[in-house]
NUVEXMAR-588308 format. One record per residue (C-alpha): residue in three letters; x, y, z. Coordinates in pm, whole numbers, padded with zeros to 5 digits, always signed. Example, Ala and Ser with C-alpha at 12.3 -4.5 7.8 and 13.67 -1.06 7.14 Angstrom:
! NUVEXMAR-588308
ALA+01230-00450+00780SER+01367-00106+00714
//
This chain:
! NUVEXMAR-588308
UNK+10586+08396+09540UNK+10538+08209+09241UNK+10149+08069+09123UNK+09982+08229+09373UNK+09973+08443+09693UNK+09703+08490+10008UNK+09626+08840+10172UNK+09449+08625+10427UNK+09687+08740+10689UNK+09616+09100+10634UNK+09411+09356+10800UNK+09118+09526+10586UNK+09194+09882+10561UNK+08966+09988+10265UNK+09219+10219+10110UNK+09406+10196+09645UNK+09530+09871+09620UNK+09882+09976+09377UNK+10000+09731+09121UNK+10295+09709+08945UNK+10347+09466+08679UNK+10581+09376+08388UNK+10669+09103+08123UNK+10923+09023+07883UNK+11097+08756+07687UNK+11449+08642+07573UNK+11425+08627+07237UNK+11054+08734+07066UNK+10929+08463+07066UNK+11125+08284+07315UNK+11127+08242+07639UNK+10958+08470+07880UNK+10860+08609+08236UNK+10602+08790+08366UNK+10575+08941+08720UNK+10330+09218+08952UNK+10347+09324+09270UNK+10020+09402+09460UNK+10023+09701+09753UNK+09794+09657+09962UNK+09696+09707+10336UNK+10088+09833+10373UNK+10212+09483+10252UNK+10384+09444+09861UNK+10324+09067+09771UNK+10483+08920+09460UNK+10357+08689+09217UNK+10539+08548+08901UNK+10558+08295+08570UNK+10695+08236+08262UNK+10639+07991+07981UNK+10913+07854+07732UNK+10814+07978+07397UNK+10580+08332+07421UNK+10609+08697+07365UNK+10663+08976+07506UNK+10329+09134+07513UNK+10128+08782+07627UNK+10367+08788+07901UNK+10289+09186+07992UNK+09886+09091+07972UNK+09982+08807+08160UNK+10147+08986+08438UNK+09809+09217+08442UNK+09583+08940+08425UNK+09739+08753+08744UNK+09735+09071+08941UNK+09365+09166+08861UNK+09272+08783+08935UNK+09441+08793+09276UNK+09296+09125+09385UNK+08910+08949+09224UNK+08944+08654+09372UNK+09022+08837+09756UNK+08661+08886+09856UNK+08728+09217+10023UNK+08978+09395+09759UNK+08651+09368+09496UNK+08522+09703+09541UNK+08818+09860+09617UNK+08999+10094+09386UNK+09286+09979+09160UNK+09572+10158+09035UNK+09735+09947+08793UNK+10085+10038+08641UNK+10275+09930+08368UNK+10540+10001+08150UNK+10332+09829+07864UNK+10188+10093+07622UNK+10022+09792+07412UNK+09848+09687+07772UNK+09765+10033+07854UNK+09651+10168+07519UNK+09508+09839+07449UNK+09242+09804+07756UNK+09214+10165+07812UNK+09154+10287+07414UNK+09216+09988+07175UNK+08974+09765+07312UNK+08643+09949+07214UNK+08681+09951+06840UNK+08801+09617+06895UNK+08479+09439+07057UNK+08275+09687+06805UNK+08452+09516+06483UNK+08400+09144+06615UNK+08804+09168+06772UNK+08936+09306+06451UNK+09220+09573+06429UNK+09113+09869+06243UNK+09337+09707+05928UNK+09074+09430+05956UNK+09320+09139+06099UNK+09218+08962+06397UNK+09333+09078+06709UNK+09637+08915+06860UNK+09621+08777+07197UNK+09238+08798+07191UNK+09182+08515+07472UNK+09400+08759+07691UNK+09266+09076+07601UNK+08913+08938+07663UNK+09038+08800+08029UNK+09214+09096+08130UNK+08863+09331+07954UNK+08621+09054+08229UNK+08836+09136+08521UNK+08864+09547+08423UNK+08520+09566+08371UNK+08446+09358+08706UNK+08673+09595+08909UNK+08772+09994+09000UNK+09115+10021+08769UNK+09290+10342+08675UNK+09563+10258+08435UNK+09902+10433+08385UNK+10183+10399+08220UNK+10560+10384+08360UNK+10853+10421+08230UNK+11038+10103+08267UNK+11389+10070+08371UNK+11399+10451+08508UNK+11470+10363+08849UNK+11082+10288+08981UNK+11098+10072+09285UNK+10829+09800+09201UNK+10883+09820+08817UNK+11238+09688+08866UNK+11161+09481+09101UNK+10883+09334+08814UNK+11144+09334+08555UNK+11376+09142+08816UNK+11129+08862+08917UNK+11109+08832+08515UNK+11424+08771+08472UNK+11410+08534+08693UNK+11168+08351+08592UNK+11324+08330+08249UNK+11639+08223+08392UNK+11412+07853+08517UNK+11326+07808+08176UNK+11682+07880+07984
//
């Protein structure tokens, strides 16, 4: 579903909400997608975007960022564990390791640059420090169910803004 989903309908069941997300672009810059699906309660709900001119890696914190919004924004997911997988390593090493030295050097890389994507980073650090989220990493286009289903809804995406 694109901009936005309910779990209204659902039942509570308490139990790891699973999210899979991915991003990606036609061209870097150029035009890009960015997709997650959210498990929960035995029900996978979609949710997708895409902008004309990005990258790939706003469109991968972008596909983390919608997902940890939807899951904040349902009153009863908040205290609920995540698991939250991508087949980013820059999203995964990036809120997971990155992101300390980061916020310690005033969002400067260890070369001293400013941080790319910082407005992101800082979004997707509010909502990861406001919920339970265990990170991993996936292999992307190795056959895992959700992932390529991610990758699909990006393409699709894309494919609205060619």
């Amino acid at each position: 579903m694109e901009n936005g989903f309910s779990f209204d309908d659902m039942a509570p069941v308490g139990e790891k909400i699973i999210v899979y997300t991915d991003g990606g672009c036609w061209g870097n810059p150029g035009v890009g997608g960015w997709a997650c699906v959210v498990i929960a309660d035995g029900e996978a709900r979609e949710l997708s975007g895409g902008e004309k001119l990005t990258t790939n890696n706003r469109m991968e914190l972008t596909a983390a960022i919608s997902a940890l919004t939807a899951i904040y924004n349902t009153e009863r997911f908040k205290n609920r564990p995540v698991q939250l997988n991508s087949d980013s390593q820059y999203v995964k090493n990036g809120i997971t390791a990155w992101i300390h030295n980061w916020k310690k050097n005033g969002w400067r890389t260890a070369a001293k640059k400013p941080v790319l994507n910082q407005e992101l980073w800082q979004k997707l650090d509010a909502l990861n420090t406001s919920l339970h989220v265990e990170w991993n990493w996936v292999k992307g286009h190795a056959g895992v169910e959700f992932n390529e289903r991610c990758d699909q809804l990006c393409q699709i995406e894309m494919g609205k803004l060619k």
